[in-house]
C-alpha positions in Angstrom: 0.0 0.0 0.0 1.1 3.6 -0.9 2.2 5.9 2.3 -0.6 8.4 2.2 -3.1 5.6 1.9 -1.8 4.3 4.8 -2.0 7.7 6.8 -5.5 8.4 5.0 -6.8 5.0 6.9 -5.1 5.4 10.3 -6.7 9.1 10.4 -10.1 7.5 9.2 -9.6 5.0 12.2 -9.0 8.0 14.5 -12.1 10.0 13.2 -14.4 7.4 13.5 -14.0 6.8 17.3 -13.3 10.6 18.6 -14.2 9.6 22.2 -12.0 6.5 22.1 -9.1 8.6 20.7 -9.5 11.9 22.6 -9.3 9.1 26.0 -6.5 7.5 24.3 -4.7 11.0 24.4 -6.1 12.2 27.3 -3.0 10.8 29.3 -0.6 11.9 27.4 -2.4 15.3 27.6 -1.9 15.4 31.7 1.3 14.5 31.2 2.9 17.2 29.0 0.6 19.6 30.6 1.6 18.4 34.1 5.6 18.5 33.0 5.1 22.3 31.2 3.8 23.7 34.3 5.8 22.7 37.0 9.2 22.9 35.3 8.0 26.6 34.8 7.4 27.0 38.1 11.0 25.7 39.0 11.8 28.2 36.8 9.7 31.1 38.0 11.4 29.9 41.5 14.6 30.3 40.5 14.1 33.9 38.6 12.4 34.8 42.2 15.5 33.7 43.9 18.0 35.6 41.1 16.5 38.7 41.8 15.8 38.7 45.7 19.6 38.5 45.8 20.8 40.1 43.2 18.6 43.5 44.2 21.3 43.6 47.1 23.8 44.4 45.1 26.7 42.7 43.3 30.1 41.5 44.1 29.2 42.4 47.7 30.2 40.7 50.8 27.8 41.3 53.8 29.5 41.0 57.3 26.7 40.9 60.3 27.2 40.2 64.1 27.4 36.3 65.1 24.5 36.4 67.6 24.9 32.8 68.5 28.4 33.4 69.9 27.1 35.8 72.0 24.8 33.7 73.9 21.5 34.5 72.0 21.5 37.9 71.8 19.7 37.9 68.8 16.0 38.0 70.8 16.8 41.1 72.5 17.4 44.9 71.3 19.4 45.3 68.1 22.1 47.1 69.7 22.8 44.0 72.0 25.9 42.1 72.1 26.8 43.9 68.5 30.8 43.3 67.8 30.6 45.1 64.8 32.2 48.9 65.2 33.2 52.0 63.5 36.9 51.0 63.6 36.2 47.4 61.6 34.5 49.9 59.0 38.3 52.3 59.1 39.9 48.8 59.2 38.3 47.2 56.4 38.8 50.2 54.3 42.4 50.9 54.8 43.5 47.3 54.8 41.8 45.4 52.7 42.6 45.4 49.0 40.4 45.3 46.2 37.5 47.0 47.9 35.8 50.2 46.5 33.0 50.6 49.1 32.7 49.8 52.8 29.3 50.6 53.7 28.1 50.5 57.4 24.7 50.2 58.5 22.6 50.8 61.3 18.5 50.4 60.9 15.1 50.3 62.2 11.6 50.7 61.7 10.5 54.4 62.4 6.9 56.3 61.3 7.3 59.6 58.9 5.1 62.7 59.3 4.9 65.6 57.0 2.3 67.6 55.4 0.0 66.2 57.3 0.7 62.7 55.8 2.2 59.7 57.9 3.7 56.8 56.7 5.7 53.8 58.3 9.0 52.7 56.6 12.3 51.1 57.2 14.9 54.0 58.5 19.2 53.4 57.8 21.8 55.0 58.9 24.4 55.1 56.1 26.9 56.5 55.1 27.8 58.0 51.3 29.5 54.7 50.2 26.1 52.8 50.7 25.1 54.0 47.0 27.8 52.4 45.7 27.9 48.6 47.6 24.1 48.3 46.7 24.1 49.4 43.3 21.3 52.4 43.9 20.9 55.9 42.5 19.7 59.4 43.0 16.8 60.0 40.9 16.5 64.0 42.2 18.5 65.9 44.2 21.4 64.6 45.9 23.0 62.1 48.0 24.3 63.7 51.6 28.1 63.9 51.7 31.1 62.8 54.3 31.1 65.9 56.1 26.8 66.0 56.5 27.8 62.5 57.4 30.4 63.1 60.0 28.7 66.0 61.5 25.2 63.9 61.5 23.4 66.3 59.9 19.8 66.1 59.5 19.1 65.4 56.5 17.5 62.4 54.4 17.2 60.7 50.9 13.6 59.1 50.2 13.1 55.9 48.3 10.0 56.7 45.8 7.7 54.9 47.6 7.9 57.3 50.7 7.8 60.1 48.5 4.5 59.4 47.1 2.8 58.3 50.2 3.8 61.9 52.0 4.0 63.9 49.0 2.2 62.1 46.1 3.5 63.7 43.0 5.4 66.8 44.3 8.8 67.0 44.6 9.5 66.0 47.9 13.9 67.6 48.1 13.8 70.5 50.6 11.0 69.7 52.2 10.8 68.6 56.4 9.5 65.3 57.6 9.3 64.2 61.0 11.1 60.8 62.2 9.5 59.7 65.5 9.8 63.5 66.5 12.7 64.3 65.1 12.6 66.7 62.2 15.3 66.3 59.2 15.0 67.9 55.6 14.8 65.7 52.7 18.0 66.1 49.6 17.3 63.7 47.4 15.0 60.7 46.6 16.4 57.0 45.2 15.6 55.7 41.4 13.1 53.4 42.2 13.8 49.5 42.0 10.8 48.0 42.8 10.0 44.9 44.4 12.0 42.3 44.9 11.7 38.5 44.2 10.5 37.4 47.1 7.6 40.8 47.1 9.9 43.5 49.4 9.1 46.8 48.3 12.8 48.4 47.4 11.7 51.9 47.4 9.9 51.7 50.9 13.0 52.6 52.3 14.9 55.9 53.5 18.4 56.5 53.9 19.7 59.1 56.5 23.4 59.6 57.8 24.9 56.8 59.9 25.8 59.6 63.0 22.7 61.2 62.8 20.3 58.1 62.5 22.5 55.9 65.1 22.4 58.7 67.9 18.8 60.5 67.3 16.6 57.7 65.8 17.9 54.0 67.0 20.3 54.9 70.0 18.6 53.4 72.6 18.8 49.8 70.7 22.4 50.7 70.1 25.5 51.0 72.1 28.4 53.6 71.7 29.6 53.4 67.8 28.0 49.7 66.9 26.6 49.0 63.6 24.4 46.3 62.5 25.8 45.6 59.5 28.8 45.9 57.3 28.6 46.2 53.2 31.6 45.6 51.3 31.7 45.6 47.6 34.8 44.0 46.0 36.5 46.1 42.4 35.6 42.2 40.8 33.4 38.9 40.8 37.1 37.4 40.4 38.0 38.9 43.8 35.1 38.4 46.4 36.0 35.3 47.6 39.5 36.7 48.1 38.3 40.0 49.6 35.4 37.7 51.8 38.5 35.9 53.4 40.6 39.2 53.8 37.7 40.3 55.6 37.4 37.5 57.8 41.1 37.5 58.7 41.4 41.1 59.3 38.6 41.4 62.1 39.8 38.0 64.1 42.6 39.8 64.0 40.9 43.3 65.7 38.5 41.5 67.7 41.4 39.1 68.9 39.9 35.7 68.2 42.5 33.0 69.4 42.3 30.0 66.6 40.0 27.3 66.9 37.2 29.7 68.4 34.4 30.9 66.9 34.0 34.2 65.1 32.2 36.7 66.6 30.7 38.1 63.2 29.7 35.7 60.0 30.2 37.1 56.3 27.8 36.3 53.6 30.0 36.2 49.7 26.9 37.4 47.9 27.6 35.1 44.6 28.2 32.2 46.6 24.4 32.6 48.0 23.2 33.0 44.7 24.9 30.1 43.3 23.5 27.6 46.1 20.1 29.3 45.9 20.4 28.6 42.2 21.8 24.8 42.7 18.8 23.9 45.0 15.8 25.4 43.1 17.5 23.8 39.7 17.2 20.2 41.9 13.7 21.1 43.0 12.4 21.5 39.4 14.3 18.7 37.7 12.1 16.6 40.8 9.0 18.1 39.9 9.6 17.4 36.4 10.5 14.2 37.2 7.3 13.3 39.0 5.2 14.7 36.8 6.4 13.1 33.7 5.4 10.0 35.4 1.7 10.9 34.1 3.2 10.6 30.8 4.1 6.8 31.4 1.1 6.1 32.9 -0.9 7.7 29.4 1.4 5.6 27.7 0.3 2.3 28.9 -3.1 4.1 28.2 -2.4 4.0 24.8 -1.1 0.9 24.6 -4.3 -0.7 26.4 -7.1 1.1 24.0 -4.3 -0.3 20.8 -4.8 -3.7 22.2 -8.9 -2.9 22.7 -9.0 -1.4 18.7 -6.9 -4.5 17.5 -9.0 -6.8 19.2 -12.3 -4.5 17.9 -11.0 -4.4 14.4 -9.3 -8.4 14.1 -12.0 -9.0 11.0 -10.8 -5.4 9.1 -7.7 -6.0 9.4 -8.2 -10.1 8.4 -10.0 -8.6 5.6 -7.5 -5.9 4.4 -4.6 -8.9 4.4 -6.6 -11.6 2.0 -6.9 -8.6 0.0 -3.3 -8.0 -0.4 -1.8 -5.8 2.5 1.2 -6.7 3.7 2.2 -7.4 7.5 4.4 -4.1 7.2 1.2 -2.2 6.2 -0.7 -3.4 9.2 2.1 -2.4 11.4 2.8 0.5 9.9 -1.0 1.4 10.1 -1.2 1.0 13.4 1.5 2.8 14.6 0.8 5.8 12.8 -2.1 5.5 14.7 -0.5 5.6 17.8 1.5 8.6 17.4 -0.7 10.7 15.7 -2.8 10.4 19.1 0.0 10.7 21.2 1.4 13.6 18.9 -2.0 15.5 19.2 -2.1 14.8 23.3 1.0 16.8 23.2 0.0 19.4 21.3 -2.9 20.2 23.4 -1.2 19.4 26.7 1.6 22.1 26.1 -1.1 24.7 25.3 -3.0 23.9 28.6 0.6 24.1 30.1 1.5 27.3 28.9 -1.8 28.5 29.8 -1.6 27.0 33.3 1.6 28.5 33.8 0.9 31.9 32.9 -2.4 31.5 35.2 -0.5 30.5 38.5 2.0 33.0 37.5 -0.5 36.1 38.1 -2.9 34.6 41.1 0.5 34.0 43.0 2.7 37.2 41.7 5.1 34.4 40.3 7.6 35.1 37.3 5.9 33.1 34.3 8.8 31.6 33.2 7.9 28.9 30.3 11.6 27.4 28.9 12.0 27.9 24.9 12.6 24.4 24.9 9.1 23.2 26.7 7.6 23.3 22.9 10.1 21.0 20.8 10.7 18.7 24.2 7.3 18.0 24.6 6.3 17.0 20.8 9.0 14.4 20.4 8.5 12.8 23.8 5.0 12.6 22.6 6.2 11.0 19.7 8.1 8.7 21.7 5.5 7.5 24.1 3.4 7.3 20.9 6.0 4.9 19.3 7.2 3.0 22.3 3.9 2.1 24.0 1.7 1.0 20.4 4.8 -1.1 19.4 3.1 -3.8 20.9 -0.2 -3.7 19.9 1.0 -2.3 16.1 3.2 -5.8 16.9 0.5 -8.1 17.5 -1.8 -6.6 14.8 0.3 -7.8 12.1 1.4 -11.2 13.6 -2.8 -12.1 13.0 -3.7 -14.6 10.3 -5.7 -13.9 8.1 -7.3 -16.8 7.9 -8.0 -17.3 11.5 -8.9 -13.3 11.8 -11.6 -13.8 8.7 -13.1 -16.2 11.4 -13.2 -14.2 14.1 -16.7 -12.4 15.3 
């Protein structure tokens, strides 16, 4: 038999039973769906992840306070059991090579008055180099300098979202707002940055010197020239772990740590979190991939069962269409077009329901939609597969019959 006629009667066979074929495919259907969706959810996961981290900054090496050393201080106030000072700030800076911002920090959670307008944000004491370890920008007026700084001026730098809440659409630079009850003058507002992966608002968020903030706004949680939190930003991704390791040697040194005891301060390498972050989302979506392509098995024996059921059903046709001249390879061939053309158009529907799903669970949960280029191709040929594998068989046993002994057959 010619090719097309061959194609022209496994399509026939297909048409003639749509609710048999469309619960032939159904399986396969679940299965590519099932496999789209959550390996762009891995995805999406991973993308949340990216930009959680990377919205701290790059090449940056965050030292913070070892609060288990301390006996627990953690639970109390902020400023308690802090071993982070000033002079690790002046040492860091003059000591350390390959650094182009160390960036103290001191913070807290304060409420803003002006113009009649409150608003409660997240207050830090910084000084000018902040801008520069997190990567942020003045979007109007200006940042304060090192001599506001060392003076502890007054004065403060909004992140947009402040701005609008107390000022909506005006230009917020030289006007007063009130921390706690402490007035200060506003010189500048951040470039917005907007939410991060995991939903923190970036621009909720204003900056004020480290003197000023440390002795007027947060002193009672802190103690003498303590800061919470130490950014340093390396020249190079090539150097952080080098300049995370500098770091660590230079304050055991200052804080006299005798070997073999434990630091009194932990440092976080920035790309090192990223890439762990990265390695254990990528694991968690090749396992949700992996259980879901089990569907796809399981509609593969599906297929293979309802081949068996239509061989069985059609034993007479195809008894018939051998006395007549069709050879075994016809029969076999027949059948096996019919398999993957079901399993073929399973796919096909199952990757639009996946793309569909996953742009759907993307917006009800805020979620990155993430579908992979390769989700299209990837899913069509393992259809194809499936389609091939699981009706060898039945295409098998179809053209093994005798025609004699299938002519017989009621």
């Amino acid at each position: 038999m010619k090719p097309w006629e061959l194609v022209r009667f496994a399509l026939g066979a297909i048409v003639a039973h749509p609710l048999r074929s469309g619960l032939t495919s159904l399986g396969v259907v679940i299965g590519v769906a099932a496999v789209v969706m959550m390996t762009s959810i891995g995805l999406g996961a991973q993308q949340r992840v990216t930009s959680a981290i990377a919205g701290l900054g790059s090449n940056l090496v965050i030292v913070t306070p070892n609060f288990q050393r301390q006996g627990g201080f953690a639970s109390g106030g902020a400023g308690q059991g802090l071993s982070l000072k000033d002079s690790d700030v002046e040492a860091i800076e003059k000591q350390v090579e390959d650094v182009i911002a160390v960036a103290p920090v001191v913070r807290g959670q304060v409420q803003l008055a002006a113009d009649g307008a409150n608003w409660n944000s997240r207050i830090e004491g910084v000084t000018e180099q902040y801008l520069t370890a997190r990567d942020l920008t003045i979007a109007s007026g200006r940042m304060f300098d090192d001599r506001e700084a060392r003076q502890g001026r007054k004065v403060l730098v909004v992140g947009a979202t402040v701005a609008r809440e107390l000022w909506g659409d005006a230009d917020p630079v030289g006007r007063r707002v009130r921390v706690r009850s402490v007035p200060f003058e506003v010189v500048g507002v951040l470039a917005s940055k907007g939410q991060t992966g995991v939903g923190q608002d970036q621009d909720d968020i204003v900056l004020g010197p480290l003197a000023a903030v440390r002795s007027r706004v947060v002193g009672r949680r802190l103690r003498g020239d303590s800061v919470q939190t130490i950014y340093v930003k390396s020249s190079s991704e090539e150097s952080l772990d080098r300049v995370q390791e500098d770091v660590a040697n230079l304050l055991r040194e200052t804080h006299r740590i005798r070997p073999g005891e434990e630091d009194d301060f932990q440092t976080q390498n920035m790309a090192s979190i990223l890439e762990a972050s990265q390695a254990a989302v990528a694991t968690f979506t090749v396992l949700l991939a992996a259980v879901a392509a089990v569907s796809l098995v399981v509609g593969g024996v599906g297929i293979m069962n309802i081949m068996l059921v239509a061989v069985t059903e059609r034993t007479r046709e195809i008894g018939l269409r051998m006395a007549l001249g069709a050879r075994r390879s016809d029969v076999l061939t027949q059948f096996a077009i019919e398999s993957v053309t079901l399993s073929l158009a399973g796919g096909l529907i199952g990757l639009a329901v996946g793309v569909v799903g996953a742009i759907g669970i993307a917006k009800l949960g805020s979620w990155p939609a993430a579908v992979p280029a390769w989700a299209g191709p990837v899913s069509l040929v393992f259809s194809m597969l499936v389609g091939l594998v699981f009706g060898a068989y039945p295409s098998w046993r179809a053209a093994r019959l005798d025609p004699i002994e299938a002519l017989r057959r009621e």
